[in-house]
C-alpha positions in Angstrom: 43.2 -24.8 -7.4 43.8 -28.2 -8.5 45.7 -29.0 -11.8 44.2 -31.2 -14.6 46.5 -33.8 -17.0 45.6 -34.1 -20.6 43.9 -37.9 -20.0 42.3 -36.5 -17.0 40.3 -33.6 -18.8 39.8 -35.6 -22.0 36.3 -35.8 -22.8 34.0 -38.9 -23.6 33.2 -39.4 -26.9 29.2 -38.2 -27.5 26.7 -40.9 -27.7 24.4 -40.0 -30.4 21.8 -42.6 -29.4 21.5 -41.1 -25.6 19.3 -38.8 -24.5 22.2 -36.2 -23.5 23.6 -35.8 -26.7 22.3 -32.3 -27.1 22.6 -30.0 -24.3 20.8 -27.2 -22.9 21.4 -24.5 -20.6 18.6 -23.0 -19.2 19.0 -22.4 -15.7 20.5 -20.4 -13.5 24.2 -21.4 -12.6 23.7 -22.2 -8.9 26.6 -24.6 -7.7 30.1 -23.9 -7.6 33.5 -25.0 -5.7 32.9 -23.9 -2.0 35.0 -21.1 -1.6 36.5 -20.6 -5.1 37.2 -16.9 -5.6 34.5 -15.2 -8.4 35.6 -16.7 -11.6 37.5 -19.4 -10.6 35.1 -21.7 -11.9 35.6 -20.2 -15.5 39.2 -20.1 -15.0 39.8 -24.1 -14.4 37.2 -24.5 -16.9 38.7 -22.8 -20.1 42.4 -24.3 -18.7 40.9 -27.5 -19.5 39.4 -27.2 -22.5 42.6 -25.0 -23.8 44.6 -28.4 -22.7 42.3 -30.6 -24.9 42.5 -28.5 -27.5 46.1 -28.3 -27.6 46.4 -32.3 -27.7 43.9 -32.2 -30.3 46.0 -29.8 -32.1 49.4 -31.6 -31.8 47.6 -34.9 -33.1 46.8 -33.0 -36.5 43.8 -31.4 -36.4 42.8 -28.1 -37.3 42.2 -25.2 -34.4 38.5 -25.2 -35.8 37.9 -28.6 -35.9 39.5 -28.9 -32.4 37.1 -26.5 -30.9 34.1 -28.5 -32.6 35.0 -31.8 -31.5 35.7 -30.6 -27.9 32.1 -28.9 -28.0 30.1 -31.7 -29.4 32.3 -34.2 -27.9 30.7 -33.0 -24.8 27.5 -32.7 -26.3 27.1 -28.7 -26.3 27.0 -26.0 -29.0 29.2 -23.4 -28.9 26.5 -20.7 -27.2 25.8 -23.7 -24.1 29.5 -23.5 -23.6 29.6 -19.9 -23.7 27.6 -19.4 -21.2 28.3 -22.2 -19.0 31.8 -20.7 -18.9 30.6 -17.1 -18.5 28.5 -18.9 -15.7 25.3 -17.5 -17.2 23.8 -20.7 -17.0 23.8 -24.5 -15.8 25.3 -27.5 -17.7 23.5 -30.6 -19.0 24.0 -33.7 -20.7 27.3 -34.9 -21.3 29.1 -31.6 -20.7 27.5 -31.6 -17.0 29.0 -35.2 -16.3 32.4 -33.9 -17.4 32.0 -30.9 -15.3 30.8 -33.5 -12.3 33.7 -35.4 -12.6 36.3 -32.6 -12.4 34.3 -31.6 -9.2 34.0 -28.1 -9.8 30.5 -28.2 -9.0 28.6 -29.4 -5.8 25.3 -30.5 -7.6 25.0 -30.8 -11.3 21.3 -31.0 -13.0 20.0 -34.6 -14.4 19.9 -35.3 -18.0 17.6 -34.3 -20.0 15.3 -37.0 -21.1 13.9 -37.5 -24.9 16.9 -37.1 -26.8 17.3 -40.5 -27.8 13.5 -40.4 -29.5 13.7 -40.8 -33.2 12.9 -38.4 -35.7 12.6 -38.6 -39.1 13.3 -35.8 -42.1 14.5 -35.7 -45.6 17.2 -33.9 -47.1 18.6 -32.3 -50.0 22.1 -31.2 -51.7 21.5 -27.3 -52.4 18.7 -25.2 -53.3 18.2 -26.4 -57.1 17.8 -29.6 -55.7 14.6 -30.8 -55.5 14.9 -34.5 -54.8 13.9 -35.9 -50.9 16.4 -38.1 -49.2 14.7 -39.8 -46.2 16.6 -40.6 -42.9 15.7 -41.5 -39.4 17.7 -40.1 -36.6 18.0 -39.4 -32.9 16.3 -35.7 -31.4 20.0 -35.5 -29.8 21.5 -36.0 -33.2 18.8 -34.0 -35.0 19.8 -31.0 -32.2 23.0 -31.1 -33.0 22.8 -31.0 -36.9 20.5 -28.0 -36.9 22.6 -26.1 -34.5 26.2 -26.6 -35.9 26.7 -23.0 -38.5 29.2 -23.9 -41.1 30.6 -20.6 -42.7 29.5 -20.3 -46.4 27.4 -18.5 -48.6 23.1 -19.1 -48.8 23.4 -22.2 -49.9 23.7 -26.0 -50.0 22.5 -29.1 -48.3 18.8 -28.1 -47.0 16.3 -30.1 -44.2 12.8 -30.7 -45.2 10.8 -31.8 -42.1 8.4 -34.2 -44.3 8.9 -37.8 -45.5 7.7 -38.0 -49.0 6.2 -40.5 -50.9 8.4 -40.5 -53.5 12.1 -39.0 -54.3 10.9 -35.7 -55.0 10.2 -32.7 -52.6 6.6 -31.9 -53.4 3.5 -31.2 -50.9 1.3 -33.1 -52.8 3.2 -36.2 -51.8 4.0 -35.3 -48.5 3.3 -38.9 -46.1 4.7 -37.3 -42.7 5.8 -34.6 -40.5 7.9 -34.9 -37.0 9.3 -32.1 -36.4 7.7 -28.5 -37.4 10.1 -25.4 -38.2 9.7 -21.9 -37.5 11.7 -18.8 -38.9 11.2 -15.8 -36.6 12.9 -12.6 -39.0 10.9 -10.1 -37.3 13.5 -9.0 -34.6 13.0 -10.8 -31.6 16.0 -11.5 -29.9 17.3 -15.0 -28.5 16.5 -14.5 -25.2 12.8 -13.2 -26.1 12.3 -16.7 -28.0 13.8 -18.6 -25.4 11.6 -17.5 -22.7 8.5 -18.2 -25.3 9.5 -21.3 -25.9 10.3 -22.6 -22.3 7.1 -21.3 -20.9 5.4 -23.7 -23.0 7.5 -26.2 -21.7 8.9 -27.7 -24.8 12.0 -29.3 -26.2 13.5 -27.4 -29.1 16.3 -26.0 -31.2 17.2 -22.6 -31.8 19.7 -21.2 -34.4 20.2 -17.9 -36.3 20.0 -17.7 -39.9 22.4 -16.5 -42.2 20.6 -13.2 -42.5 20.9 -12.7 -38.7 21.6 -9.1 -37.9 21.2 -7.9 -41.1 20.6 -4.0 -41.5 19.2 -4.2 -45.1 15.7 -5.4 -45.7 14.2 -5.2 -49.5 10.6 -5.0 -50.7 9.2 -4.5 -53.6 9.9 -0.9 -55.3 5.9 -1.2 -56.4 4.7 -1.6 -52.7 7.1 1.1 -51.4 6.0 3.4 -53.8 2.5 3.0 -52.8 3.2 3.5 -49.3 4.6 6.6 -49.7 1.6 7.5 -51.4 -0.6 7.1 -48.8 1.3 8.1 -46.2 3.1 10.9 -47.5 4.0 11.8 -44.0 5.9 8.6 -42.0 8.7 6.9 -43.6 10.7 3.4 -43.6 10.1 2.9 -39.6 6.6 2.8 -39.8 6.8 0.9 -43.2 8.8 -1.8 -41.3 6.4 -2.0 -38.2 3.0 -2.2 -40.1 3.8 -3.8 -43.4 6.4 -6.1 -42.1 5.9 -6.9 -38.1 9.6 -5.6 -37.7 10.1 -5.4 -33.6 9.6 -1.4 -33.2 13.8 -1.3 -31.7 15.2 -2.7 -34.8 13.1 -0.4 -36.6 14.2 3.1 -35.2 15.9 4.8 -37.1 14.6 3.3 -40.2 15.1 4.7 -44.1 15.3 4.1 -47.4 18.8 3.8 -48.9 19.0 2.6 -52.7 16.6 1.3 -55.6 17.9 -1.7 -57.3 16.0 -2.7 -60.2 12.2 -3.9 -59.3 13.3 -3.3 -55.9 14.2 -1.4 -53.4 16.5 -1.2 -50.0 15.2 -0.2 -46.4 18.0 0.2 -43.4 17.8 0.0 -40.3 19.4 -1.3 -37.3 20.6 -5.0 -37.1 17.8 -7.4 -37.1 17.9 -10.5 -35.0 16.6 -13.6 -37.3 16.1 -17.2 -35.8 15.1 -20.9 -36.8 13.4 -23.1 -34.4 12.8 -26.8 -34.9 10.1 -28.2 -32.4 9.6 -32.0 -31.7 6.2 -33.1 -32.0 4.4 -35.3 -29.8 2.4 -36.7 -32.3 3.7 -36.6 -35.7 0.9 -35.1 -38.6 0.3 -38.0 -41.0 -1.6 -37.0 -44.3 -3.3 -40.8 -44.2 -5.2 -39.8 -41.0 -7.1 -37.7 -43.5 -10.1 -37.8 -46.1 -7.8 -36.0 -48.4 -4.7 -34.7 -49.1 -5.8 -31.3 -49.5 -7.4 -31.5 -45.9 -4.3 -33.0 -44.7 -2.3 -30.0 -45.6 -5.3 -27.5 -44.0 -4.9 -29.5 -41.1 -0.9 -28.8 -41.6 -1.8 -25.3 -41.6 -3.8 -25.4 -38.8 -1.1 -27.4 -36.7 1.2 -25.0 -37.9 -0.1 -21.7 -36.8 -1.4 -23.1 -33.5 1.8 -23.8 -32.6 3.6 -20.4 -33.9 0.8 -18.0 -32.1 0.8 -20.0 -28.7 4.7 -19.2 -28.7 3.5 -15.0 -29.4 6.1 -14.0 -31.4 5.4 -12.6 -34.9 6.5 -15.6 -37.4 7.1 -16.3 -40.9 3.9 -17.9 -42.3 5.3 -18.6 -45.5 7.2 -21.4 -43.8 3.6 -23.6 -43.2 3.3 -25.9 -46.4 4.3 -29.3 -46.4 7.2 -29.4 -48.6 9.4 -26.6 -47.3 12.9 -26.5 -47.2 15.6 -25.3 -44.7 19.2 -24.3 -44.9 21.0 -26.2 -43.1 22.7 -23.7 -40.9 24.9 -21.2 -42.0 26.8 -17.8 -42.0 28.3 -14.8 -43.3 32.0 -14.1 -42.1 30.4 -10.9 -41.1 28.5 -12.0 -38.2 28.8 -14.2 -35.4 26.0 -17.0 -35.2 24.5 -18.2 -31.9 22.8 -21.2 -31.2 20.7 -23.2 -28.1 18.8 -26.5 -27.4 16.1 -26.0 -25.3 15.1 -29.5 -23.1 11.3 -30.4 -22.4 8.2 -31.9 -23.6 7.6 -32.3 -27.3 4.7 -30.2 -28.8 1.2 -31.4 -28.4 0.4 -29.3 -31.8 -2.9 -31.6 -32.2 -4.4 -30.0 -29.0 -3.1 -26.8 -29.7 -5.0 -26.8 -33.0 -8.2 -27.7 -31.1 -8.7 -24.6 -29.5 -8.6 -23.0 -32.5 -12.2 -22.1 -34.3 -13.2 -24.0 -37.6 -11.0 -23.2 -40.5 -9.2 -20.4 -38.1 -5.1 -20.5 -38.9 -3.4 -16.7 -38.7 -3.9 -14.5 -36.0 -1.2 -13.2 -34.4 1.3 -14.3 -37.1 3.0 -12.0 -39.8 0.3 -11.2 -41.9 2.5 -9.4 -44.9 4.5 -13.0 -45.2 1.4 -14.8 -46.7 2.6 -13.7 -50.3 6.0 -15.0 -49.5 7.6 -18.2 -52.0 5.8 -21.3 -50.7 8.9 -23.2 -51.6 11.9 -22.5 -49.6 12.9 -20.3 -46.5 16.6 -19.0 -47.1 17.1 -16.5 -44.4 
């Protein structure tokens, strides 16, 4: 096996602007070095990212902030690298030209195109902070951001997807939408999404929230209470499933644990809880409308097209104009996971179409209408 020096293995610096500046792995791993014993490929791999890292290292830097710059640096978040190592899947982007040129594989997939397409979205400090900071960036760049978990409690700087039309968040003065944002809490695992998502054939990206694999859910003590009531007979798993579209396996199991006040707490087995950002083909602009108000039905109507066609049980709280998003976090007591899916953007419009008159929920999760309109935390 061939050896590798520290300026041979030393990645290119990540080109925001280019279209591979957020990778993907989503096929199977199908080339590797013509003879090479199993795992060989892995082997050479980690050698020469555990080389980087130690120059990285020496020149001052953190072993944290080594391992992100090596990752970004070749354009991949730290589940693409993962499984390109664990040759699970195929690399893209700029971490399949570093690959190429090591030659450890005998064909390497092209680029994804559309990363260098601009998007625009506002942002905001932390969750008391209700002013709208515009900016205009790259989908690559855009991938990236939304992708990259800093450790930390449920807090600070937050994504809206809408340009406003002044400084403050509202959804009355909501001007533009580029992207649309999903949360998917009900338990449906990455892999489950994944497959959604690429049978559709669109570009988007994935990452858990910071209540990912959680094994606590709370509700209300007064709709609990009732429950029981009425169904004297069936407990928190059924509770879970009907009231709450919980995925029947993270549900088994399933019982009450404590009150707390108004509330009180259900537990169960960890519960998979994802974000998914989706580029649109054609942003929604509230001028294209008589209205504002029939903008934001229309919003609605985008919104839950695009959710059901996916089939996966979604947050509907998550639909008005003005929402925010974490940027991505997570609790030291999990381990978050990430992916950038690579296709078309979404034609929401002609999603929406098929839809009847004034038709918006059908197969999405019903109980989360009388969710906050104002923020998704998960």
């Amino acid at each position: 096996m061939m050896g590798l020096s520290a300026t041979e293995i030393r990645p290119a610096q990540a080109d925001a602007n280019s279209s591979t500046g957020a990778a993907a792995c989503s096929k199977p791993l199908t080339a590797v070095v013509p003879g090479a014993a199993p795992g060989a490929v892995t082997k050479v791999a980690l050698e020469a990212i555990r080389r980087e890292k130690e120059r990285l290292v020496n020149a001052g830097l953190s072993k944290d902030r080594a391992d992100a710059d090596i990752l970004w640096a070749l354009g991949a978040g730290h589940s693409e690298s993962n499984a390109v190592f664990s040759r699970q899947a195929a690399p893209t982007g700029k971490l399949a030209t570093w690959l190429a040129q090591v030659t450890l594989f005998d064909v390497v997939p092209d680029a994804p195109a559309g990363g260098d397409a601009s998007v625009s979205v506002s942002f905001g400090g932390h969750l008391r902070d209700n002013t709208a900071s515009p900016q205009t960036m790259t989908w690559a760049q855009f991938c990236r951001m939304v992708t990259r978990h800093q450790h930390g409690e449920k807090d600070g700087a937050y994504i809206t997807p809408a340009i406003f039309a002044g400084s403050r968040r509202d959804d009355a003065d909501a001007e533009s939408i580029d992207v649309l944002a999903l949360d998917f809490d009900s338990g449906a695992n990455l892999e489950a999404i994944v497959d959604a998502i690429t049978r559709q054939g669109w570009t988007a990206a994935i990452a858990s929230t910071h209540s990912h694999l959680t094994t606590e859910t709370r509700v209300k003590k007064s709709a609990w209470e009732s429950w029981c009531a009425e169904h004297p007979n069936v407990g928190a798993e059924e509770f879970l499933i009907s009231k709450k579209a919980r995925a029947p396996a993270a549900c088994e199991g399933a019982a009450f644990d404590r009150a707390e006040g108004s509330e009180v707490i259900l537990r169960h087995q960890p519960l998979p809880k994802f974000r998914v950002f989706i580029r649109l083909a054609r942003p929604w602009k509230a001028a294209e409308y008589p209205s504002h108000s029939e903008a934001e039905l229309e919003w609605t109507r985008l919104y839950h097209a695009v959710g059901n066609a996916i089939g996966i049980p979604f947050d509907v709280s998550c639909s008005n104009t003005g929402r925010l998003f974490l940027l991505p976090r997570f609790p030291v007591s999990r381990k978050p996971v990430s992916r950038v899916l690579h296709g078309a953007p979404c034609d929401a419009h002609a999603l929406a179409g098929t839809l009847p008159p004034g038709e918006a929920v059908s197969r999405s999760t019903a109980s989360s209408q009388t969710a906050s309109r104002s923020r998704c935390r998960h």
